[in-house]
C-alpha positions as CSV (number, residue, x, y, z in Angstrom):
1,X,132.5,151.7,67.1
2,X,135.5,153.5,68.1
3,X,138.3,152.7,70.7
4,X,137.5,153.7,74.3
5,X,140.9,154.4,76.5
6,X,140.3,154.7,79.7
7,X,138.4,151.3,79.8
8,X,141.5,149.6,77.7
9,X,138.8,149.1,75.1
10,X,139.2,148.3,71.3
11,X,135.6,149.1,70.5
12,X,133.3,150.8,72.6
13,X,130.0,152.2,71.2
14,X,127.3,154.2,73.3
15,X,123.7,152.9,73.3
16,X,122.3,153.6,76.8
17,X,119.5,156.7,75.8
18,X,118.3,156.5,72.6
19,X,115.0,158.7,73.1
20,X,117.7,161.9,73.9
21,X,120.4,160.9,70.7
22,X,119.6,159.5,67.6
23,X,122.8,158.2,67.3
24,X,122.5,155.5,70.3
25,X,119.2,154.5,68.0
26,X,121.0,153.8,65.6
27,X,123.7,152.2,67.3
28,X,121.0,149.5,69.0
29,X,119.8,149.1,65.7
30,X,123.1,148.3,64.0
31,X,123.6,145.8,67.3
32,X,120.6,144.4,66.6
33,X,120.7,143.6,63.4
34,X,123.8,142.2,63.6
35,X,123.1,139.8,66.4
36,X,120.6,138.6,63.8
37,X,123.0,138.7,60.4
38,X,121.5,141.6,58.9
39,X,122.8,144.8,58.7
40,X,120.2,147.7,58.6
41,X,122.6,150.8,57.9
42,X,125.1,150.8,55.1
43,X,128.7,152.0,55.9
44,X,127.6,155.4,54.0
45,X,124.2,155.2,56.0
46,X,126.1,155.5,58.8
47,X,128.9,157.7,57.6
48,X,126.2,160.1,57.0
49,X,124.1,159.8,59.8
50,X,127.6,160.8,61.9
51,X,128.0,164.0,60.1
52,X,124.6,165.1,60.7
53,X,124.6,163.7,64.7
54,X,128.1,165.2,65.2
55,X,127.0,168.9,64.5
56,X,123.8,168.7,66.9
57,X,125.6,167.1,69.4
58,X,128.4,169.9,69.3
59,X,126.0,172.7,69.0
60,X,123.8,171.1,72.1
61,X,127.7,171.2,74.0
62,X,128.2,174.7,73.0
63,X,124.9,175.6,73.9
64,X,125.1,174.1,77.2
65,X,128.5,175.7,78.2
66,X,127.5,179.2,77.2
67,X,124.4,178.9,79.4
68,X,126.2,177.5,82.7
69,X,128.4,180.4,82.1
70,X,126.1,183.0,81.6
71,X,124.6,182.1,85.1
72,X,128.2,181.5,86.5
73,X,129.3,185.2,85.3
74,X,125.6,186.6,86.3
75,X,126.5,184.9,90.1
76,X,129.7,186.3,90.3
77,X,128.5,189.9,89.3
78,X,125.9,189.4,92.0
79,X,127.9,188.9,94.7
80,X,129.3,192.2,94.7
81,X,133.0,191.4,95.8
82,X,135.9,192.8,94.1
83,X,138.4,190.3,95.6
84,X,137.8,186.5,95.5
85,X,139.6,183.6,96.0
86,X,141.3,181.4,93.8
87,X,143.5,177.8,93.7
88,X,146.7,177.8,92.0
89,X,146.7,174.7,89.6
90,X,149.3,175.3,87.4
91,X,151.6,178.1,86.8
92,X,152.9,178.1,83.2
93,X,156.1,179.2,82.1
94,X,154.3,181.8,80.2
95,X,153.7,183.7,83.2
96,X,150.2,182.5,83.6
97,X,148.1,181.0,86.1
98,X,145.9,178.7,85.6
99,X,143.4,178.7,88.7
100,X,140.0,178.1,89.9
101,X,137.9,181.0,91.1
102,X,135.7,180.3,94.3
103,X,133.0,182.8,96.1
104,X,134.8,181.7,99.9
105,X,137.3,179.2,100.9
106,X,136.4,175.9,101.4
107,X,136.5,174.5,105.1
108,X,140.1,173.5,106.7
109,X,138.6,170.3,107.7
110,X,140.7,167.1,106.7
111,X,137.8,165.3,105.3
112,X,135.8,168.1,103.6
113,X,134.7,166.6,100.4
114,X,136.0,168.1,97.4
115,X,135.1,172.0,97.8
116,X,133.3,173.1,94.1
117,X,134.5,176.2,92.2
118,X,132.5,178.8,90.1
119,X,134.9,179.2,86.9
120,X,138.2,178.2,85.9
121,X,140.5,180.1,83.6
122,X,144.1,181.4,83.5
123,X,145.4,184.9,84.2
124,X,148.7,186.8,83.6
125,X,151.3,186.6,86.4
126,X,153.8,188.9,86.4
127,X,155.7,188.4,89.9
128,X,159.1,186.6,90.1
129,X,158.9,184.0,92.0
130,X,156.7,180.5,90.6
131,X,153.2,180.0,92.7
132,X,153.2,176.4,93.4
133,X,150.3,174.2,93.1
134,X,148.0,173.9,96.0
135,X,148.8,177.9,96.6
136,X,145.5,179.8,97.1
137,X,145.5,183.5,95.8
138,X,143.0,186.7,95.8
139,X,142.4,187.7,92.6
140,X,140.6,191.4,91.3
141,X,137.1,190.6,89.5
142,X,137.0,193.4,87.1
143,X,134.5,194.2,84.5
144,X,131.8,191.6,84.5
145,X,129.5,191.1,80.8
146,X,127.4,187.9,81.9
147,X,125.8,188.0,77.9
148,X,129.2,188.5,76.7
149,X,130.9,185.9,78.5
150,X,133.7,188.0,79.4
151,X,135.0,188.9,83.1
152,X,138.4,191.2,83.5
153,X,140.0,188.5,86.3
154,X,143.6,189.3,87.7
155,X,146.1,188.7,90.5
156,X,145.4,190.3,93.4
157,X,147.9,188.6,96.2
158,X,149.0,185.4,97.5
159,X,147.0,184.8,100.5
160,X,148.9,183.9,103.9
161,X,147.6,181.4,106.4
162,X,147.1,184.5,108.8
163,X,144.5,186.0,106.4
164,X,142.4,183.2,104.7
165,X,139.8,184.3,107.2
166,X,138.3,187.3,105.6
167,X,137.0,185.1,102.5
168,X,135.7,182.2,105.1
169,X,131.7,182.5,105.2
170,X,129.2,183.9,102.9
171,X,129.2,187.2,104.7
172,X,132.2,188.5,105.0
């Protein structure tokens, strides 16, 4: 078991699917056995049985996140725009941005649920003056590789309340 911190926990071990990962298996079995005062898995047992669980699970992650990008990039380089919109959610002393690319803006409603965005990622900013949090920008979609995982994303403008309305609705 290992500590768990954002439920103030000591120990904490996950157990809750063990026909998708071996290691919650094994975890019910080690609980099992000692409920009844006999341990099944030695501490090298187990030691080993992390190192080979660790790798699959990381590869399954990596996996996973190159294929929702893929589609993410393949979307974006479907829609045909050259300008999106983007949130400002932190602007780094760096001079970059990091910001949240969307395909339109989300409705000016006051309780709109929370308004999903395609990719996240940060991109040079070379004005002068900082781009508070909160701020939404238009930023140039470049060169799009959807097998590559690489998109050419830069700062276009900060938009003004007077012209939001050109990225409101799928068609514009």
């Amino acid at each position: 078991p290992a500590s768990h911190f954002t439920l103030g926990l000591e120990a904490y071990l996950q157990a809750t699917s063990p026909i998708r990962r071996y290691s919650d298996l094994v975890n019910q079995r080690q609980l099992k056995s000692t409920l009844s005062n006999y341990y099944s898995y030695s501490e090298e047992d187990i030691q080993q049985i992390i190192q080979r669980t660790e790798y699959t699970q990381n590869t399954a992650r990596l996996v996973t996140r190159a294929r929702k990008n893929y589609w993410i990039f393949k979307y974006i380089q479907d829609l045909g725009k050259h300008l999106l919109p983007a949130l400002v959610l932190n602007h780094f002393p760096n001079n970059r941005l990091l910001i949240q690319i969307h395909d339109e803006l989300p409705p000016l409603d006051e309780g709109a649920p929370p308004y999903p965005h395609l990719y996240e990622c940060t991109i040079p900013y070379r004005g002068k003056d900082k781009i508070p949090q909160g701020t939404w920008i238009s930023v140039y979609i470049g060169n799009i590789d959807p097998r590559a995982q690489t998109m050419e994303v830069s700062f276009a403008t900060i938009l003004e309340v007077q012209n939001l309305d050109c990225f409101r609705g799928k068609n514009s």
